[in-house]
N, C-alpha and C positions, 0 to 999 in steps of 0.2 A: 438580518441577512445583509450584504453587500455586495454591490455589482462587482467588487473585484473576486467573486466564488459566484461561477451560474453551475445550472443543472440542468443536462438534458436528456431526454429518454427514448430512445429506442427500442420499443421494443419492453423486452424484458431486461433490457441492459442498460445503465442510468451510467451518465459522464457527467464527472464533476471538473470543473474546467478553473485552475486558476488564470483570473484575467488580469494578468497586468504585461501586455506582452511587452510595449514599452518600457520596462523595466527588464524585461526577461522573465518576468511574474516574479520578482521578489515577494516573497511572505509578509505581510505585514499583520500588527497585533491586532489588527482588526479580522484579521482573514485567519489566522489559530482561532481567537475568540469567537468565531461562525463556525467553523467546522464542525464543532459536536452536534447544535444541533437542527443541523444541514445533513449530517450521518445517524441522525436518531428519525430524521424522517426518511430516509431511503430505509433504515431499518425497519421502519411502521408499514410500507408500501410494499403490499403482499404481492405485487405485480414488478418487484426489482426482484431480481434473482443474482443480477452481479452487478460491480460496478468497476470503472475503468476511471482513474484518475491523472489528469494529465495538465499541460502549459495551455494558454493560448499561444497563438503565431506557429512560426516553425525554426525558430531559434533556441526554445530553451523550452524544459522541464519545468523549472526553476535556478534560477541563481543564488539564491539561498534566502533567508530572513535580511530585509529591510533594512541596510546598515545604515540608512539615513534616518530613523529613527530612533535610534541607539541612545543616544544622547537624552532622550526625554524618556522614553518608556525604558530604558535600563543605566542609567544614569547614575545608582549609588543600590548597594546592595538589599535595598528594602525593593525597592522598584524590579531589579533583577529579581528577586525570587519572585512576585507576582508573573511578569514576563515567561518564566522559565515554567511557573505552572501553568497556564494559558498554553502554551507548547504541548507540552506532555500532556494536558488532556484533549488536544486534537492527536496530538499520535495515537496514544489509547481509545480515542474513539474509531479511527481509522481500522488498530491493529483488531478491537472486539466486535467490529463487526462480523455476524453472524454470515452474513454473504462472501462470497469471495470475492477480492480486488483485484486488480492488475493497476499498476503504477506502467504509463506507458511515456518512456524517456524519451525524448523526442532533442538532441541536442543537451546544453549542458541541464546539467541534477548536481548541484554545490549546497553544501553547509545546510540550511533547512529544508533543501531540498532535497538530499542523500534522509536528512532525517522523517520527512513525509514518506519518501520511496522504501524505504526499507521498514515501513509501518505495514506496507500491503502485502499482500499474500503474494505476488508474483511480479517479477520487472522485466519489462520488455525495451528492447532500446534497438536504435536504429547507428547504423557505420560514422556518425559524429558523434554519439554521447560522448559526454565527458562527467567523468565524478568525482568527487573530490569532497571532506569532509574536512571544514580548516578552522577547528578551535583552535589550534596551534597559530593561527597566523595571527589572530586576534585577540590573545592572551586569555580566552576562555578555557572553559573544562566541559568534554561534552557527558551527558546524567550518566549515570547506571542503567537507568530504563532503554537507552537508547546505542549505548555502548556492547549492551546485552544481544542488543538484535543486529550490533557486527559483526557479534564473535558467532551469534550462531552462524552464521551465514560465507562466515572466510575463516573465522580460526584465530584464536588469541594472538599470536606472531603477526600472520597476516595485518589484521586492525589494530597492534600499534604501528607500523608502518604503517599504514594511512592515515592513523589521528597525529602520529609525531612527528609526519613530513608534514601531510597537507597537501603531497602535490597530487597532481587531476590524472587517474587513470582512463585511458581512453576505453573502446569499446572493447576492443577484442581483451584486453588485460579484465577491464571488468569481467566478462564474460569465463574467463581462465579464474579468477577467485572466488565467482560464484554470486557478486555485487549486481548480476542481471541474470537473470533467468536463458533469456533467445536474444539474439541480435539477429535484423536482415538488415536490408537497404531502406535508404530514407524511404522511399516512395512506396516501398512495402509497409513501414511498420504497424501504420494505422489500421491495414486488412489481417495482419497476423494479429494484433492486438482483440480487433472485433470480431475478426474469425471463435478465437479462443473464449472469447468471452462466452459468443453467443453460443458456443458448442457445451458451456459448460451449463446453460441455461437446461438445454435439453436432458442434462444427468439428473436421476433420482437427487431431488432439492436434498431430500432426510440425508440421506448418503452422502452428500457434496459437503452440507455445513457441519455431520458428524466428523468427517473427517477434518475439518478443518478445527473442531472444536476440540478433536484428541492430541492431535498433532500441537497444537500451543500448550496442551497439558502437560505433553512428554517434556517440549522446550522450557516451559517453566520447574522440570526435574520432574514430575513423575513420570514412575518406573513401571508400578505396580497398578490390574485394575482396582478401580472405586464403586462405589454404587452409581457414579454417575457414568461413569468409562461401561462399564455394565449394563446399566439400564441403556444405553442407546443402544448398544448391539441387539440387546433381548427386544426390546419395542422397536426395533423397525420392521422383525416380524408382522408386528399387526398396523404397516402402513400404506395405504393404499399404492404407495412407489413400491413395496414388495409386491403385492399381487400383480401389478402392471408389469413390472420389469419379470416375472415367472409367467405372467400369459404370454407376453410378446416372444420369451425365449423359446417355448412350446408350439407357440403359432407361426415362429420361423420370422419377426419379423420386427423392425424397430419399436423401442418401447414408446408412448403418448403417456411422458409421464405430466402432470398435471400443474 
């Protein structure tokens, strides 16, 4: 672990905080390198039901991967691909978490930091976000893995226009392409962010992470059900969130699902 990643908990709702506000929280390879499994123990913690990912301070999301390390830890192409995997396994640890995320924008979200945000299941951003995704400015290429979770989300046109400019779309554009979820005001976004969380705490858990689980299936191309798309419909019958959420609807009154 590393003080520039803390974890706090609320509740049933766990904030993973990058700390580097002096930077803006630029990413560093020490902070990809923690993330899996820093997100393997929210996932082991039967008492996290969501988790909200965000900056310290109130400047920035992030400003992207740590371009003052560049020179060392991605220096000649043997070095880059190690780099490049340490990445992609904090995004995929991020994207397969069973729980749902919220990625909460808080000011700028640039280059690792667009690629963190668009790992989590939901982006909330407040009237300064700025986004912007600039391999182009920097002579890189951004993965397939991560290029993937543009298009789903703006549309193949859309995201080359933002990996071939580079330039920073503000909130309200983000919000029209579909690159955030909700925008309010600065000094809302924190209560809209933990409003949603904690509301999502209260839903049939089986139900919250089935659906999150089919929904990445469909976006990874399937079409059709499976034995697994299958079986979660057929077994939630027999889960104690089915009988609670059918007594509470019967007895007229919110569900205490578990």
């Amino acid at each position: 672990m590393t003080d520039d990643l803390l974890v706090d908990r609320d509740g049933s709702v766990a904030t993973v905080v990058l700390n580097r506000p002096a930077t803006h929280n630029a990413i560093t390879l020490g902070m990809y390198t923690a993330l899996p499994a820093l997100l393997a123990d929210l996932e082991a913690d039967d008492a996290v039901k969501a988790v909200v990912l965000r900056g310290a301070g109130d400047k920035a999301f992030a400003s992207g991967a740590d371009i003052r390390e560049f020179e060392e830890v991605r220096g000649n192409a043997t070095s880059a691909r190690a780099y490049n995997d340490r990445v992609a396994a904090a995004e995929r640890a991020l994207e397969g978490l069973s729980k749902p995320t919220i990625a909460m924008i808080h000011g700028y979200c640039i280059g690792g930091g667009c690629g963190l945000a668009l790992a989590a299941d939901l982006r909330f951003g407040d009237e300064r976000t700025r986004m912007a995704i600039t391999p182009a400015k920097l002579g890189l290429v951004y993965s397939l893995e991560s290029t993937k979770r543009l298009v789903d989300l703006v549309g193949p046109s859309r995201a080359k226009w933002i990996l071939m400019s580079g330039q920073q779309l503000a909130a309200d554009d983000a919000l029209r392409l579909g690159l955030v979820d909700e925008t309010t005001t600065v000094d809302e976004l924190e209560k809209l962010t933990y409003d949603f969380a904690h509301l999502l705490t209260t839903r049939a858990q089986f139900s919250v992470r089935a659906a999150k689980t089919i929904v990445n299936r469909i976006m990874a191309g399937q079409s059709a059900e499976d034995a697994v798309t299958t079986g979660l419909r057929n077994s939630s019958f027999d889960t104690s969130d089915y009988a609670e959420g059918v007594r509470a609807f019967l007895e007229k009154r919110p569900p205490r699902f578990g």
